[in-house]
C-alpha positions as YAML, in Angstrom:
chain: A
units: angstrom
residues:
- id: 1
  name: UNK
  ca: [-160.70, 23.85, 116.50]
- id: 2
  name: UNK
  ca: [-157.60, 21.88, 117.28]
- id: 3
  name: UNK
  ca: [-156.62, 21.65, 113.67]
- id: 4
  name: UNK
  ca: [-156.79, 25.00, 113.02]
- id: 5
  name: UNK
  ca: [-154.63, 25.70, 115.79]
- id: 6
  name: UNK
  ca: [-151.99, 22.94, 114.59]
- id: 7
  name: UNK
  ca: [-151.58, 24.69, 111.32]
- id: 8
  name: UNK
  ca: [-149.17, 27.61, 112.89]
- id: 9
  name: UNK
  ca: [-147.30, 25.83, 115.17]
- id: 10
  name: UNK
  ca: [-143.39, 25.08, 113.13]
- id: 11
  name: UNK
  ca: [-142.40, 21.54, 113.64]
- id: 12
  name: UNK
  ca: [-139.18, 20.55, 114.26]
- id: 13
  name: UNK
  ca: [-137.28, 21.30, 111.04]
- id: 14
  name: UNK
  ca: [-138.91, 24.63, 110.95]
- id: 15
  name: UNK
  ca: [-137.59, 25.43, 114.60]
- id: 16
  name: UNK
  ca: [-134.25, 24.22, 113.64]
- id: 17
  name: UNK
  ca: [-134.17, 26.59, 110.80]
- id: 18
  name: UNK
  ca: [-135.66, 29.49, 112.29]
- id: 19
  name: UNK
  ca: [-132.79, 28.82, 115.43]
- id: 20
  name: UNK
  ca: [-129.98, 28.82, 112.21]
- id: 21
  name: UNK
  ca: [-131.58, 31.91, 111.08]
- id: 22
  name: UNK
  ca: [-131.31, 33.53, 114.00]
- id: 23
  name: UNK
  ca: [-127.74, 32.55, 115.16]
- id: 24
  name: UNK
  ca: [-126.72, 34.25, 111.40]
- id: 25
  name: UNK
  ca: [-128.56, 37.61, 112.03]
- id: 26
  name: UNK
  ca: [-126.52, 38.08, 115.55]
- id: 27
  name: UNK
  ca: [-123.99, 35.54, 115.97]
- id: 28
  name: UNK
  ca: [-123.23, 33.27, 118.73]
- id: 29
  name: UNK
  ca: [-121.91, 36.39, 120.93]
- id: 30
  name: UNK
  ca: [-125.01, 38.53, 121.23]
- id: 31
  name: UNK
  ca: [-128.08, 35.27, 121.69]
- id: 32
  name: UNK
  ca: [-126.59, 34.99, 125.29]
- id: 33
  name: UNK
  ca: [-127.66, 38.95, 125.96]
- id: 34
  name: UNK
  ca: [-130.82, 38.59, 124.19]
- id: 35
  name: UNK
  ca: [-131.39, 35.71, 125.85]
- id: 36
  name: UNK
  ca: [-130.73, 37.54, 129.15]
- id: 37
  name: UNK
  ca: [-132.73, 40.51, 128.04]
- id: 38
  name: UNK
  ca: [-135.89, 38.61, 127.35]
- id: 39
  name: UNK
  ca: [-135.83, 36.63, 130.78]
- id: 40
  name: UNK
  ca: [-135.44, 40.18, 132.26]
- id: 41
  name: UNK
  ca: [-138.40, 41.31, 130.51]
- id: 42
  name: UNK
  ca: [-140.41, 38.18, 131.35]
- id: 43
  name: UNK
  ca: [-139.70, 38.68, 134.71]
- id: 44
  name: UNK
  ca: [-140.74, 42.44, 134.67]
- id: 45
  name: UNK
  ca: [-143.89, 41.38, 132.98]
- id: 46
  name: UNK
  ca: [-144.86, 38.42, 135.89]
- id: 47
  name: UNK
  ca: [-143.97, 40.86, 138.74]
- id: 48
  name: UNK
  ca: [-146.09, 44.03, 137.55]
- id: 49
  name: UNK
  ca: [-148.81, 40.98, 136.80]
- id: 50
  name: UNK
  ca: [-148.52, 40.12, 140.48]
- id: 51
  name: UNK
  ca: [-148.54, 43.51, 141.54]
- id: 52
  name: UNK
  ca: [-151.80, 44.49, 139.62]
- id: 53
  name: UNK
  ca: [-153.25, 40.91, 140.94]
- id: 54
  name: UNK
  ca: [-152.17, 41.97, 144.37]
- id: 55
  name: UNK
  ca: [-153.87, 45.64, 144.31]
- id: 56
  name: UNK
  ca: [-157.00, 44.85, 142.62]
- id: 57
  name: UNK
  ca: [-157.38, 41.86, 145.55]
- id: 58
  name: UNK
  ca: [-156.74, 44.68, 148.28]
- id: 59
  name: UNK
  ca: [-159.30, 46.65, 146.82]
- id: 60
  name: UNK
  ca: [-161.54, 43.85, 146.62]
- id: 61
  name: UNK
  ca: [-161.16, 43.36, 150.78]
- id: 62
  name: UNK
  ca: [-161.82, 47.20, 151.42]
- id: 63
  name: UNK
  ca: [-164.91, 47.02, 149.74]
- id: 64
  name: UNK
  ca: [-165.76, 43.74, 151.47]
- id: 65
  name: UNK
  ca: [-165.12, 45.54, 154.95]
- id: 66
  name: UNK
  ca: [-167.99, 46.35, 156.77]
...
C-alpha cells in the first residue's frame, strides 16, 4: 500500500520545477499575497474545524445531563 502511495508524491526535481513554474505564472510580486491568502484560508478552515468540534462536544454533554 505504501508503494502505491509513493508513486504521486514529486521528488525533489519535480518540486523544484513545479516552484519555477509557478514563480513564471505570477512573478515574484504576487507568491507573497498568495502565500498570505492561503495561510488565511488555512486558518479559517482550523477555526470553523474547532468550532464544529467544540459544538458537537456541547451537544454531546447536554445529552449526557441527567
Amino acid at each position: 500500500m505504501e508503494t502505491i502511495l509513493a508513486i504521486g508524491v514529486p521528488g525533489g526535481p519535480e518540486w523544484l520545477f513545479i516552484l519555477l513554474a509557478i514563480l513564471l505564472l505570477f512573478g515574484a510580486k504576487r507568491i507573497p499575497d498568495l502565500a498570505r491568502g492561503l495561510g488565511k484560508g488555512i486558518r479559517e478552515f482550523k477555526d470553523a474545524t474547532k468550532e464544529i468540534k467544540k459544538e458537537v462536544d456541547d451537544a454531546g454533554k447536554e445529552i449526557d445531563k441527567p
